[in-house]
Backbone as a printed PyTorch tensor [residue, N CA C, xyz], in Angstrom:
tensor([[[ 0.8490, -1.1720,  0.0000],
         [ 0.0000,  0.0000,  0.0000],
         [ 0.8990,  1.2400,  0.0000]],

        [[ 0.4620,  2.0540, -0.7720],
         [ 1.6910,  3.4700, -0.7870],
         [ 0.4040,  4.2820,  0.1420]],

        [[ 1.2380,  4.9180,  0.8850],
         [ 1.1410,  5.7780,  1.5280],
         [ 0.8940,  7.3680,  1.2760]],

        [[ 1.5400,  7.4000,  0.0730],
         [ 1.6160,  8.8070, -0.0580],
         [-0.1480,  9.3820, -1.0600]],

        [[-0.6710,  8.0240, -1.4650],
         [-2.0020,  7.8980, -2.3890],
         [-2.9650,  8.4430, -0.7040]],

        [[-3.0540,  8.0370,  0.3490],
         [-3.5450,  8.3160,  1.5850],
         [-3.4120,  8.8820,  2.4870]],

        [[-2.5050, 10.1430,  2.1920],
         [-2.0250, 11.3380,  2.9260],
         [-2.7870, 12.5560,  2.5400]],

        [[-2.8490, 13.4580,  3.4120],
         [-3.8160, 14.5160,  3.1590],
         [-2.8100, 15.5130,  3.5950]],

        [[-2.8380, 16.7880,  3.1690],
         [-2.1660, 17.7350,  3.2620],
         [-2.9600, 18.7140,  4.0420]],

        [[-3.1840, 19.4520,  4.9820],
         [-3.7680, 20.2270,  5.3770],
         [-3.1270, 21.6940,  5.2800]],

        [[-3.9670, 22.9600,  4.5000],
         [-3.6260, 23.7490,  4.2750],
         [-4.1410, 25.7600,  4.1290]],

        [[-5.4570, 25.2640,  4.8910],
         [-6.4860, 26.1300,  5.0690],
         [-5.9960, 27.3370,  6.0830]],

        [[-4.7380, 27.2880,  6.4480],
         [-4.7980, 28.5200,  7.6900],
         [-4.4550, 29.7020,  6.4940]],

        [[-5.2820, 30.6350,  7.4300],
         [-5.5560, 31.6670,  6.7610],
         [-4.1880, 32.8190,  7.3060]],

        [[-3.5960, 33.5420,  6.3850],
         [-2.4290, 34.4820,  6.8230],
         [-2.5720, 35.3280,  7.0640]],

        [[-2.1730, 36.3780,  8.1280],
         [-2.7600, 37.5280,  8.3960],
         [-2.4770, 38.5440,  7.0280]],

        [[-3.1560, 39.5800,  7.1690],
         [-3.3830, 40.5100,  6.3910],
         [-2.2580, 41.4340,  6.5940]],

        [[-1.6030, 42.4420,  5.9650],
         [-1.0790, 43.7580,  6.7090],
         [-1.4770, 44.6220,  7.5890]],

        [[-2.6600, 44.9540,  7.1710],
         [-3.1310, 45.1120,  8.3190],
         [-3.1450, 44.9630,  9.5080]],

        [[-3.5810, 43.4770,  9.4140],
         [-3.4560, 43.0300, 11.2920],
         [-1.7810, 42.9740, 11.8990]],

        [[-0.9160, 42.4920, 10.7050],
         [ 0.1380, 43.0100, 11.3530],
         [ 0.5730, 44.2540, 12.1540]],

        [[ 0.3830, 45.2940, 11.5040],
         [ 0.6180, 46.7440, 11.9410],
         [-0.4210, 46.9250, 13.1700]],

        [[-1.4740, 46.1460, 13.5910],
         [-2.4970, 47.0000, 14.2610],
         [-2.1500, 45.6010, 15.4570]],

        [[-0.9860, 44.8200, 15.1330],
         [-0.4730, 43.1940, 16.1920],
         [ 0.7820, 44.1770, 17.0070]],

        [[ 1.5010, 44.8190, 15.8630],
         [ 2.4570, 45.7720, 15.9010],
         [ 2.5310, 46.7040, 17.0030]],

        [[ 1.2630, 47.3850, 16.8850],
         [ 0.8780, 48.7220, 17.7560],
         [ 0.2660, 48.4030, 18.7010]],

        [[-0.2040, 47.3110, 18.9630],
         [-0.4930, 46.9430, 20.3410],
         [ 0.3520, 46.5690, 21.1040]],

        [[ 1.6170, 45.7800, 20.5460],
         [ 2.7750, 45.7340, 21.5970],
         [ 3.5280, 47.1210, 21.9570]],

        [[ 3.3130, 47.7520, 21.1620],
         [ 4.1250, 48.6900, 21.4630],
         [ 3.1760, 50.0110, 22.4710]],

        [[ 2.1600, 49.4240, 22.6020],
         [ 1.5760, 50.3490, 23.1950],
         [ 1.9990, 50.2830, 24.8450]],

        [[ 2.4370, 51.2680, 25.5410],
         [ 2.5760, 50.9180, 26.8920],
         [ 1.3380, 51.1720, 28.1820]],

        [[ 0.0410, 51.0580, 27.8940],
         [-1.0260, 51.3010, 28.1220],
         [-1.5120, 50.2000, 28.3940]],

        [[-1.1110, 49.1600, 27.5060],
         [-1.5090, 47.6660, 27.8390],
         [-0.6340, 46.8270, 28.4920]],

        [[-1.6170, 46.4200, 29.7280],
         [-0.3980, 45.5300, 30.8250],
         [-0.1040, 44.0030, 29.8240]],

        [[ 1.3230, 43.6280, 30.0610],
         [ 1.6820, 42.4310, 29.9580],
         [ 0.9970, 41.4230, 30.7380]],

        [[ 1.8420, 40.1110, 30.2120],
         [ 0.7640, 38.6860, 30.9490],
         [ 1.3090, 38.8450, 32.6360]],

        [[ 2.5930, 39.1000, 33.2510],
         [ 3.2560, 39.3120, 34.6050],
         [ 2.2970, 40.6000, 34.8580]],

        [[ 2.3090, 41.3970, 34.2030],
         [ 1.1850, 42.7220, 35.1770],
         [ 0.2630, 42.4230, 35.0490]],

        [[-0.5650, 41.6460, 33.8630],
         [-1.7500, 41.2630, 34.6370],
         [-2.4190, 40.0370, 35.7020]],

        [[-1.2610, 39.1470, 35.6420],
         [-1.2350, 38.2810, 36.7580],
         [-0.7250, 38.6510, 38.0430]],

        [[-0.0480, 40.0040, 38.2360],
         [ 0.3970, 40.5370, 39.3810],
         [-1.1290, 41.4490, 39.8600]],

        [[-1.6310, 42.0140, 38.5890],
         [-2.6150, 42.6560, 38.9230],
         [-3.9580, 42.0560, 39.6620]],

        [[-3.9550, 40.9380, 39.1310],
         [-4.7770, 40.0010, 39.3110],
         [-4.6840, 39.4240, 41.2110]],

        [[-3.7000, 39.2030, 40.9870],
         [-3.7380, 38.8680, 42.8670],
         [-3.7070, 40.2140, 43.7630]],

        [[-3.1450, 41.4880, 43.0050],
         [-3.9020, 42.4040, 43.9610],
         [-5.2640, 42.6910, 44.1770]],

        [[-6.1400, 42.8100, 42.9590],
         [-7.2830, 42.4720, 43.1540],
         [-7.9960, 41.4780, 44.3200]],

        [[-7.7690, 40.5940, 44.2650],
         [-7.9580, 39.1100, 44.9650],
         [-7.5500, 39.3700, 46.4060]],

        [[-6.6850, 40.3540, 47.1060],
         [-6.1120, 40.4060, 47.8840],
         [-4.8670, 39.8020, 48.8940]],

        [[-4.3190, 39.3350, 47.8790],
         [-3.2180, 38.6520, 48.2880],
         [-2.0640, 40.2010, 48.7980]],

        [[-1.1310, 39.5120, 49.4310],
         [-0.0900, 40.3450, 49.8030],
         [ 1.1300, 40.3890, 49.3260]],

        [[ 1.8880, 40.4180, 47.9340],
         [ 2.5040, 39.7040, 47.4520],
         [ 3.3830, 41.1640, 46.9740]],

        [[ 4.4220, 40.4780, 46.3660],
         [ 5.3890, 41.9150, 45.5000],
         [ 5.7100, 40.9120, 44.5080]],

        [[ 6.1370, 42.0530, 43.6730],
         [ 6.4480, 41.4490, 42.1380],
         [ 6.9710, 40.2830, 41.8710]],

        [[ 8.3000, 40.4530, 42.8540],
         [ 9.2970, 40.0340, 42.6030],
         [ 9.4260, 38.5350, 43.3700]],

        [[ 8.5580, 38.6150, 44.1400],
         [ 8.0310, 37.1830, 44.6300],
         [ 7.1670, 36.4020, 43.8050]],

        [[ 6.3190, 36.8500, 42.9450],
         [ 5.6950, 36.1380, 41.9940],
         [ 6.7040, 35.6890, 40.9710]],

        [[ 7.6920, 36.5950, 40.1360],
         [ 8.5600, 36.1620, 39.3060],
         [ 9.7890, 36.5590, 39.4240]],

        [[10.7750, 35.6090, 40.4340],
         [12.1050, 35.8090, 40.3930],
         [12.9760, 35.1040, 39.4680]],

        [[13.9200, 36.0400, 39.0070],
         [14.3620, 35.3420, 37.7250],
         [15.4050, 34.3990, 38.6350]]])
């Protein structure tokens, strides 16, 4: 049996546009929007934990 007669190629992902690049672009660069560490730091202040940064993520 060949194998290659019963292989399927999958090829449907769709590529971003330019667009969304530039507007993927400007959201990182925006400093307005917290990162995933500020918002998981943010997140346990909320919650009320007692914590500092640097106890959540020491390098």
């Amino acid at each position: 049996m060949d194998n290659a007669v019963n292989t399927i190629g999958y090829s449907c992902r769709k590529l971003p546009t330019h667009e969304e690049i530039e507007l993927a672009r400007k959201r990182v660069a925006d400093p307005t929007i917290l990162t995933g560490k500020d918002r998981l730091y943010a997140l346990y202040k909320m919650l009320g934990f007692d914590v500092e940064y640097d106890e959540i993520f020491a390098d």
